[in-house]
DRENSE-863554 format. One record per residue (C-alpha): residue in one letter; x, y, z. Coordinates in steps of 0.001 Angstrom, whole numbers, plus 500000, padded with zeros to 6 digits. Layout:
aXYZ;...
***
This chain:
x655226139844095622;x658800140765096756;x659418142546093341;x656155144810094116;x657401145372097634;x660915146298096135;x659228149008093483;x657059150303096427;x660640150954098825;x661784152334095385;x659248154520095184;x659074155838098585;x662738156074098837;x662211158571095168;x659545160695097153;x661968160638099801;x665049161719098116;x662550164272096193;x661114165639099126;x664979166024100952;x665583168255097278;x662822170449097549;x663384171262100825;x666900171866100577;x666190173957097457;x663608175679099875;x666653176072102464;x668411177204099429;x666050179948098513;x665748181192102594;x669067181356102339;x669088183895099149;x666587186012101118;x668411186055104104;x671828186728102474;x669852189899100893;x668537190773104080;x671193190384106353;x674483190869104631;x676282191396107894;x676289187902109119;x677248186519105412;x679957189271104300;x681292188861107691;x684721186067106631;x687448186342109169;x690553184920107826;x693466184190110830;x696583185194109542;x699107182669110062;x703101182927110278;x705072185821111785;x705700188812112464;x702374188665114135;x702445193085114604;x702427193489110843;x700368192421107975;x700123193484104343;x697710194101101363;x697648194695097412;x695562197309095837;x695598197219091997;x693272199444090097;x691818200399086714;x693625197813084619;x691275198562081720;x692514195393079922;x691053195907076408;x690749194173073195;x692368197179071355;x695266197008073921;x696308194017074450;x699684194862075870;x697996195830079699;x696500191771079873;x700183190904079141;x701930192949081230;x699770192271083896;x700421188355083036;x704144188697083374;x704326190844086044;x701880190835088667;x701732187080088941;x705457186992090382;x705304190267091782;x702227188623094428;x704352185730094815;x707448187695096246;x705392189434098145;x702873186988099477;x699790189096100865;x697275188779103079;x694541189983100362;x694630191521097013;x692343194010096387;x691545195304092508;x689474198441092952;x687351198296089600;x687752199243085846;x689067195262085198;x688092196080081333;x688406198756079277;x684943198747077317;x685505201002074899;x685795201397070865;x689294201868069184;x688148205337068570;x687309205975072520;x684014207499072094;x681102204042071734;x681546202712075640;x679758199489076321;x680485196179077647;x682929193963075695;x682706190428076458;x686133189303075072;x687654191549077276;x686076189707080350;x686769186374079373;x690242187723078574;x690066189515082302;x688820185981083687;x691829183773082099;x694444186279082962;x693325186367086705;x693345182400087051;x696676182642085312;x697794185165087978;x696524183226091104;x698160180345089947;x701883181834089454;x701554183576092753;x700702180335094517;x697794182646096655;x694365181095097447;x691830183042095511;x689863183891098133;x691750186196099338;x691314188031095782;x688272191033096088;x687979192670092661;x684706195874092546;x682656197345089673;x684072200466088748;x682073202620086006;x683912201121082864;x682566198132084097;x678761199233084176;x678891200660080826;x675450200104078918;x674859197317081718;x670698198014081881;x670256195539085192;x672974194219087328;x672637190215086989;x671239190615083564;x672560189107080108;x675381191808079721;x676308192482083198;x679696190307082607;x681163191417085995;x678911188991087805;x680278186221085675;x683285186833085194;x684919188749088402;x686087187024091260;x683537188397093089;x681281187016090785;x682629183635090539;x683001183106094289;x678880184649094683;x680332187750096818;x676610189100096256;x675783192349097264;x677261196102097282;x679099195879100427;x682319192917101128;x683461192534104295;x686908190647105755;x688935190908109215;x692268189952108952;x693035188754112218;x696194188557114405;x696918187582117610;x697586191038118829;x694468192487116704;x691775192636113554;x692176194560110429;x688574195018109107;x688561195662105896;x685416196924103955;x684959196996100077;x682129199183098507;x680621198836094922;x678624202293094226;x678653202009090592;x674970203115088879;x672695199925089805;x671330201062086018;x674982201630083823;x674611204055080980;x677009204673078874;x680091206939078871;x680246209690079217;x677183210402081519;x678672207597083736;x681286208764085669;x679890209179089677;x680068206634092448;x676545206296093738;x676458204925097337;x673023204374098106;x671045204908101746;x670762201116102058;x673900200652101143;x675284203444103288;x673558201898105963;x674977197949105540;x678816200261105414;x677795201269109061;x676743198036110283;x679702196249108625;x682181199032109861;x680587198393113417;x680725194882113612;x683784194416116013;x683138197632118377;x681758195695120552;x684476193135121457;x687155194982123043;x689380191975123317;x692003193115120378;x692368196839118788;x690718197012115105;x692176198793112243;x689240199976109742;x689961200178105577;x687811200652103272;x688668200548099444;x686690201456096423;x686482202670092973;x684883206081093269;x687192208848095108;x684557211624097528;x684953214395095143;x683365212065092498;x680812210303094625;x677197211810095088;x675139212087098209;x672583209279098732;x668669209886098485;x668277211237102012;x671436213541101663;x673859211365103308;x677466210453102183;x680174208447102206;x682760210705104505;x680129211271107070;x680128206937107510;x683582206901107609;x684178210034110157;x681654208433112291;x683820205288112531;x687236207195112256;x688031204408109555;x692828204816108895;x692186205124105501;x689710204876102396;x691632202959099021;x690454204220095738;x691109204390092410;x689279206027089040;x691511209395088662;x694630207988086839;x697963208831087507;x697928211853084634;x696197214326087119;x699347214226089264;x701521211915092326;x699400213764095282;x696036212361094801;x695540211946098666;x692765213562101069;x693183214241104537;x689369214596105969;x688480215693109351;x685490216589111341;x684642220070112125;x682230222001114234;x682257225071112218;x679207225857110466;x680818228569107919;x683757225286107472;x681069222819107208;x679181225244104368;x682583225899102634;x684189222571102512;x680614220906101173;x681732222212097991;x685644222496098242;x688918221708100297;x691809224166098819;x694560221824100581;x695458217969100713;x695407218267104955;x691891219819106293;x691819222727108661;x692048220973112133;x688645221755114766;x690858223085116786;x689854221577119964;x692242221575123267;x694181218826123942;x692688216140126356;x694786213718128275;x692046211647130066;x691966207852129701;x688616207276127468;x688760211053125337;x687044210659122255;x689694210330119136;x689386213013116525;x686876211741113906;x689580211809111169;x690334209454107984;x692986209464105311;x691976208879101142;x694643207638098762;x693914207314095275;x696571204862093685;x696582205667090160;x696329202979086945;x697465200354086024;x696428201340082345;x699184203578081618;x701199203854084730;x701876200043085506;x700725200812089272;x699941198800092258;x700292199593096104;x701660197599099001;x700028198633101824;x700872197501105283;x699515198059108841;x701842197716111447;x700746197835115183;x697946200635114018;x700695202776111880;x699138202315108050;x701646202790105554;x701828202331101457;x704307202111098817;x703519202997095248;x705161200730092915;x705854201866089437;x706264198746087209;x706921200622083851;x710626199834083941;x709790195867084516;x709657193779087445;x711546194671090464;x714297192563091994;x713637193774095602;x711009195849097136;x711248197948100396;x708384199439102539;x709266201675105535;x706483201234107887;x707524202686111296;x708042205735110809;x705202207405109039;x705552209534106208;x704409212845107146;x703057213739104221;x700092211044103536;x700052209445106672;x700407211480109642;x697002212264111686;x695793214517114377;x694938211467116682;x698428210094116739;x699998213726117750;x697327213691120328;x698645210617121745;x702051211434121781;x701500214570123479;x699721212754126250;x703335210804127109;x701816208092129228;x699276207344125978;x702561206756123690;x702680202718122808;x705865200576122868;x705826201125118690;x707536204384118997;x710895202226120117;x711768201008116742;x712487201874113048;x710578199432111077;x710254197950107135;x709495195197105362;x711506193778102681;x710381191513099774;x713306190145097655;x714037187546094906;x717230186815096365;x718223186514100168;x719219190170101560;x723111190527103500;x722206193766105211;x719761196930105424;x721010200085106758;x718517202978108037;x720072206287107194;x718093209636108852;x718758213065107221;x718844215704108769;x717465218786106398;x717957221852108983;x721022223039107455;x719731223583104263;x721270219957103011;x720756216551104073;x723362215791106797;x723060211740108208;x722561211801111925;x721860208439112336;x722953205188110435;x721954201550112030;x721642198349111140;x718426196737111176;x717945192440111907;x715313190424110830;x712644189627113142;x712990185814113438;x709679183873113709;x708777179964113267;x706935180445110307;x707279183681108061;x705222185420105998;x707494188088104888;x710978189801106096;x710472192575108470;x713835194122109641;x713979196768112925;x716338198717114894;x716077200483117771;x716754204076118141;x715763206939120486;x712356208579119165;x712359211589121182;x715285212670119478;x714051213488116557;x710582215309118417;x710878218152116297;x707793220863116005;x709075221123112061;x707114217738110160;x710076217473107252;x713355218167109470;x714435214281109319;x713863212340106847;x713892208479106381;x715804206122103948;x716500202402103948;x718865200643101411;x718850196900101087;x721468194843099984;x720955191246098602;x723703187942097861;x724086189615094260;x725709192597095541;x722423195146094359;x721773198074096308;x717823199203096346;x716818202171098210;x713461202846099163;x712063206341098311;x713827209061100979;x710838210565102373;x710217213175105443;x708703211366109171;x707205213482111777;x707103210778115240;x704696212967116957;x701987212779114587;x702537216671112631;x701802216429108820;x703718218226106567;x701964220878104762;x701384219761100831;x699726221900097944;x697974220554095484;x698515221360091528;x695711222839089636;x694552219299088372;x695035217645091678;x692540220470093452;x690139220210090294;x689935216367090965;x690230215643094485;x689502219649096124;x686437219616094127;x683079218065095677;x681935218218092097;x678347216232092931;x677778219114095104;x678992221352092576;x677101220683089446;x673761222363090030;x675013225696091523;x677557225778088696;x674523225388086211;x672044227779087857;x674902230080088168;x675732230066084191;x671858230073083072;x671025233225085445;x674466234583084168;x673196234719080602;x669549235410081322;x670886238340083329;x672371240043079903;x669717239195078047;x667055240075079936;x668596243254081819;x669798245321078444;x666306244544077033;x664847245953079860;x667328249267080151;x666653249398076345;x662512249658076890;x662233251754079653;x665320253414080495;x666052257021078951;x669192256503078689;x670379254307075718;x673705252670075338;x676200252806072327;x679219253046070979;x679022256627071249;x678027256785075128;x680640253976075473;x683641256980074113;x681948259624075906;x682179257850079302;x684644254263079017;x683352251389081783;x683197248579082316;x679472248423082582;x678807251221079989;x680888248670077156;x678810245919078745;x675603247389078345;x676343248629074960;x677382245248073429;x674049243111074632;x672009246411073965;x673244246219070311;x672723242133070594;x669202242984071584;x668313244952068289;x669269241887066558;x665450240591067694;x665891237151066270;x669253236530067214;x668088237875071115;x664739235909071020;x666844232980069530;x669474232495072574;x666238233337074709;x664250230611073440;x667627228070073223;x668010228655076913;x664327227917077646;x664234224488075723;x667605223569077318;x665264223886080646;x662303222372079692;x663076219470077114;x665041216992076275;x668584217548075222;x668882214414072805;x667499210968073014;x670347208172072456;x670905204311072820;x672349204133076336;x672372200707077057;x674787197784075482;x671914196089073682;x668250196674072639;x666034198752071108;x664670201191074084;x666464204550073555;x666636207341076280;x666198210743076832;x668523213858078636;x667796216754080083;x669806218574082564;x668412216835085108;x669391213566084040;x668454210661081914;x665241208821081445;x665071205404080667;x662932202277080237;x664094200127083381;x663910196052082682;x663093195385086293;x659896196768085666;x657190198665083091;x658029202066084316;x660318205046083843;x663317205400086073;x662742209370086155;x666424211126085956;x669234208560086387;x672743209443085539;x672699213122087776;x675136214673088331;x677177212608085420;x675522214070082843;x677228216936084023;x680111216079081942;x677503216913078791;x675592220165080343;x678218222256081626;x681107222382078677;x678326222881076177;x676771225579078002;x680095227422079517;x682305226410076292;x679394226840073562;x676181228539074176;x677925231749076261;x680960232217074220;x678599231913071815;x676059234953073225;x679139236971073815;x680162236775070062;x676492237286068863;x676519240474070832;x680114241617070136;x679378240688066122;x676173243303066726;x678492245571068806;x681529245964065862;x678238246507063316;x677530249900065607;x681336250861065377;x681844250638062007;x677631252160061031;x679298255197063046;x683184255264061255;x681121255037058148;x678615258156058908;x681216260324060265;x683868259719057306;x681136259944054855;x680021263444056933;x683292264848056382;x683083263621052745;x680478265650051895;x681473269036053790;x684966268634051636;x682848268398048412;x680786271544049457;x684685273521049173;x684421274056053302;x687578272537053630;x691066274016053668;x694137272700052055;x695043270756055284;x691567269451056043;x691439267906052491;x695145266019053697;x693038264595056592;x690331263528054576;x692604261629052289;x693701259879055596;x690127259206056268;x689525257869052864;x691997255209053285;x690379254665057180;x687278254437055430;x688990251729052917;x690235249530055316;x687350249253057807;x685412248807055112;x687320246030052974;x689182244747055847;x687306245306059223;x690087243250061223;x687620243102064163;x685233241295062426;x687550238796061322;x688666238294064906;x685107237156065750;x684763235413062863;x687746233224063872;x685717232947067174;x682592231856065967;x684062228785063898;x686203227727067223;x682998227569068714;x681257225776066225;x684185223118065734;x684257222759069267;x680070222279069209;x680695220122066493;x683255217770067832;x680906217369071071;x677810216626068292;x680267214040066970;x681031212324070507;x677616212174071501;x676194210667067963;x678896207704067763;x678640207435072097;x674507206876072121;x674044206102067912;x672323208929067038;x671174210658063697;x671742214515064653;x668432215515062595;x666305212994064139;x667511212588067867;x668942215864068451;x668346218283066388;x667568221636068935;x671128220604070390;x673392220325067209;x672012222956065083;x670659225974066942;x674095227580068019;x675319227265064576;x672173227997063097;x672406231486065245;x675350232631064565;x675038231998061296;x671989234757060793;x673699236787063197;x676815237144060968;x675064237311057753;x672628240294059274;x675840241844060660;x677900241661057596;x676749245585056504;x675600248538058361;
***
């Protein structure tokens, strides 16, 4: 009897336990839903900041290692350097703004996930947190499009980032990260997007950040969370993979900058570009009221610094600040060996771009009071120092912080003075360490007089620092302009820097296409029509009666359009570019659902579902559609016609040498004429056998088809595709054309 009433409390107690498991795994499952639902109240981690100085704390950003399997040499370097590097430093987060692996062949042109180079990503970073002696929560790594390569559904079997990446190891779920770094005089929110493709095709057609409206809308709550506790100041950063001029507008035509104006965020921390497009890849964006601005700089900004509103100055306690933000692309870790110590000190955000080619460095300085002028000066600080009684008790000192291997015997601020023409010192002071309890970091100051160096010229006075530590080395930290009330110095960007950061290329892509196709439907279409019902015909001899521009125009596609198959041919090309698919490829890491392309995109079998996502990819795939159209298919019209055009010349050398053969043969011709035709003879000769024009534009024609060809090659090895089968309207009708349009041009 007892052993039956023991197996009966056994029993219960089972059900019991049982029941407690199910409903925690019920809990469990709320919880999932809720997390999805309301990522506020779960991305939300505040981390205290302990240890002095309390007015100052300081990040990492590291971006685009690209650690890959056919470079091993980045996954080492980044062992033996980084590690120690974080461990002099000691930051309050670390922040690695996507492209942790390389995913790509040795060749560079198949892109899709490798999963050796995650597990090699994955041991590296546990071998990095553990030499720096950081917790690894305070590690935030992002998705940046290398990472999404051929991934077909984010959690699936090849999306490695979500099991592999910190992120994905600690269960960071969701597009949006949020964490305040909190002092006792205020909070540093910062916010960390992932808008890589939710569906990853492969490279090339993956290149654009795409923030959608639901995630756009979790940035605003996130970015808002702390406006309404007015207890401590709040510093707002964001950081990222994608830079603006490579992001697209969500669905409902909303971006990016307009969520970060709206909060007037310090600055937005990106990577993607590389270092080889040049040193100034920073942004300056401001609000404007100008509509005829507004419709310009949708597409472009010509300068690093925006053209100010304008608006008067106002004084008054409460006056809106000017909706404003600053965006810093880093550069690579790839090649240049990058990262970035940023710091925010009392409000004042300031950065340091360390170059770690050389090797590790023995002692590390970061000026962060006062600003550089060039990438850090805004239009709300001048506004507060021109409203006197709005100036804050940071103004009083020069400021840096000093990370060091060895203990440091003395830093010196020198200020320059670059009026004269040469850099005179006008001030040299010692600066003492800031002595707290418990330190996080050195941070040296001095006191000086601000408002004498108030100057209306941003790059009069200039700031350096040198350190000197027990060893006896002398580091000094990069000698850079300051501006104390607030004026930037005016920077132009290179070619490359405007092409990649001027350039709002997802705006871009579909007026630059519709601009190109009615460009060469224009001289198709137009000459045809002068040709049918316009009396006047165009040739080369109207072109010598009366040279222009528009008369040589007119009689090179007129001569292309008696060429009927070559005309109809780039007629027809043009249509099927429009109407069908491109090529159909493999755009995923694994399986056998292929693709298709057409200038609006790519379509693809989803795996969440039965359907067809209908044009994914847009505007990447501009990276395909606009070189082959502006590098291939109009040189190539303009050679068709020009090939028909030198035809015309020579049909009319040849008629009017061979007329003034046959008058000499009648005996019409004098003693000097028959000189002259002897001359013509040999002009007849050499346009004949030679025709140098003709080999010009032969030259022409195979640069355009080697250039067609190498694109063919990119795109077959990128997607695995058989030319004949999966592209064959692409690869072969440009060649194809001006094949028949040289053979049928070859003799009058």
């Amino acid at each position: 009897m007892r052993t039956k009433v023991l197996m009966l409390l056994c029993f219960l107690t089972s059900m019991r336990i049982n029941s407690l498991a199910a409903q925690q795994e019920h809990r469990e499952e709320e919880a999932e839903q809720l997390f999805s639902l309301q990522p506020k109240q779960w991305n939300g981690r505040v981390i205290e900041v302990k240890g002095g100085p309390e007015s100052v704390i300081w990040v990492v950003q590291l971006s685009d290692l690209h650690f890959s399997v056919h470079q091993p040499d980045r996954a080492l370097d980044f062992k033996k350097i980084v590690g120690p590097a974080l461990q002099m430093i000691n930051p309050s987060l670390v922040l690695i703004t996507g492209d942790l692996t390389d995913g790509k062949s040795k060749d560079l042109l198949v892109m899709k996930q490798n999963e050796d180079e995650w597990l090699e990503y994955q041991n590296i970073i546990e071998d990095v947190v553990k030499r720096s002696g950081l917790d690894k929560n305070i590690f935030y790594d992002l998705r940046g499009n290398h990472d999404i390569f051929g991934v077909p559904v984010v959690g699936g079997s090849f999306d490695f980032f979500s099991k592999y990446s910190i992120n994905g190891q600690l269960a960071r779920r969701g597009n949006v990260n949020s964490v305040t770094l909190e002092t006792g005089e205020r909070k540093h929110l910062f916010i960390g997007l992932d808008t890589a493709m939710s569906v990853g095709l492969r490279g090339p057609t993956n290149l654009f950040g795409h923030p959608t409206d639901q995630l756009l809308t979790q940035l605003d709550s996130q970015l808002s969370q702390w406006d309404s506790q007015t207890n401590k100041p709040v510093t707002k950063i964001s950081f990222g993979h994608f830079p603006l001029s490579f992001s697209a507008s969500s669905h409902s035509g909303k971006s990016l900058k307009d969520i970060f104006l709206n909060h007037s965020i310090s600055a937005y921390l990106c990577g993607h570009l590389h270092a080889r497009f040049g040193k100034n890849l920073k942004r300056h964006h401001q609000s404007t009221s100008s509509q005829n601005l507004l419709s310009l700089q949708k597409f472009f900004q010509l300068n690093m610094q925006q053209i100010p509103s304008g608006s008067a100055k106002n004084c008054s306690f409460g006056a809106p600040s000017a909706e404003e933000f600053w965006e810093w692309e880093m550069g690579d870790w790839r090649k240049s060996r990058a990262m970035r110590i940023m710091a925010i000190d009392r409000g004042h955000v300031s950065y340091l771009d360390i170059d770690f080619k050389s090797g590790a460095k023995k002692t590390i300085v970061l000026p962060t009071f006062p600003l550089d002028s060039r990438f850090m000066s805004t239009s709300s600080w001048h506004q507060k120092y021109e409203c006197q009684h709005m100036v804050p008790s940071s103004y009083e000192t020069i400021r840096a912080l000093v990370f060091s291997v060895s203990p440091i015997v003395s830093v010196v601020a020198r200020i320059y003075d670059a009026r004269p023409g040469t850099l005179n010192i006008v001030l040299e002071t010692p600066m003492t360490k800031v002595v707290v309890d418990m330190s996080r970091g050195d941070f040296y100051a001095a006191p000086w007089n601000h408002k004498a160096f108030d100057d209306p010229s941003p790059d009069r006075f200039w700031l350096q620092i040198e350190v000197i530590d027990i060893m006896g080395r002398s580091t000094l930290s990069e000698l850079r302009p300051f501006s104390v009330n607030g004026l930037t110095t005016k920077i132009s960007w290179t070619w490359k820097e405007f092409f990649v950061m001027g350039c709002q290329w997802a705006e871009l892509y579909y007026p630059i296409f519709w601009s190109v196709i009615y460009l060469m439907l224009s001289i198709l279409l137009i000459p045809r029509l002068l040709l049918l019902f316009s009396k006047k015909q165009y040739s080369y001899k109207s072109f010598i009666v009366e040279k222009s521009f528009f008369n040589g125009i007119a009689w090179v596609f007129q001569d292309l359009c008696r060429l009927p198959i070559t005309w109809f041919g780039i007629l027809g090309y043009l249509i099927y570019l429009l109407l069908f698919p491109w090529f159909i490829g493999q755009v995923f890491t694994d399986g056998e659902d292929k693709g298709y392309m057409t200038y609006m995109g790519w379509v693809v079998r989803s795996s969440n579902d039965n359907g067809n996502q209908e044009y994914i990819g847009s505007p990447d795939i501009m990276v395909v559609v606009l070189p082959h159209l502006i590098f291939v298919v109009l040189p190539a019209t303009f050679v068709a016609g020009a090939l028909a055009a030198e035809r015309g010349m020579f049909k009319e050398h040849f008629l009017s040498l061979s007329g003034k053969k046959e008058d000499d043969d009648s005996g019409q011709m004098n003693k000097k004429s028959q000189v002259l035709d002897k001359q013509g003879d040999r002009r007849l000769k050499f346009y004949f056998g030679r025709r140098c024009i003709r080999k010009v534009l032969l030259v022409v024609c195979l640069g355009i088809c080697w250039k067609h060809f190498m694109n063919c090659r990119a795109l077959m090895k990128a997607y695995e595709m058989n030319p004949l089968f999966h592209f064959p309207g692409y690869s072969l009708a440009i060649p194809l054309l001006l094949a028949y349009t040289i053979y049928k041009t070859r003799r009058i």
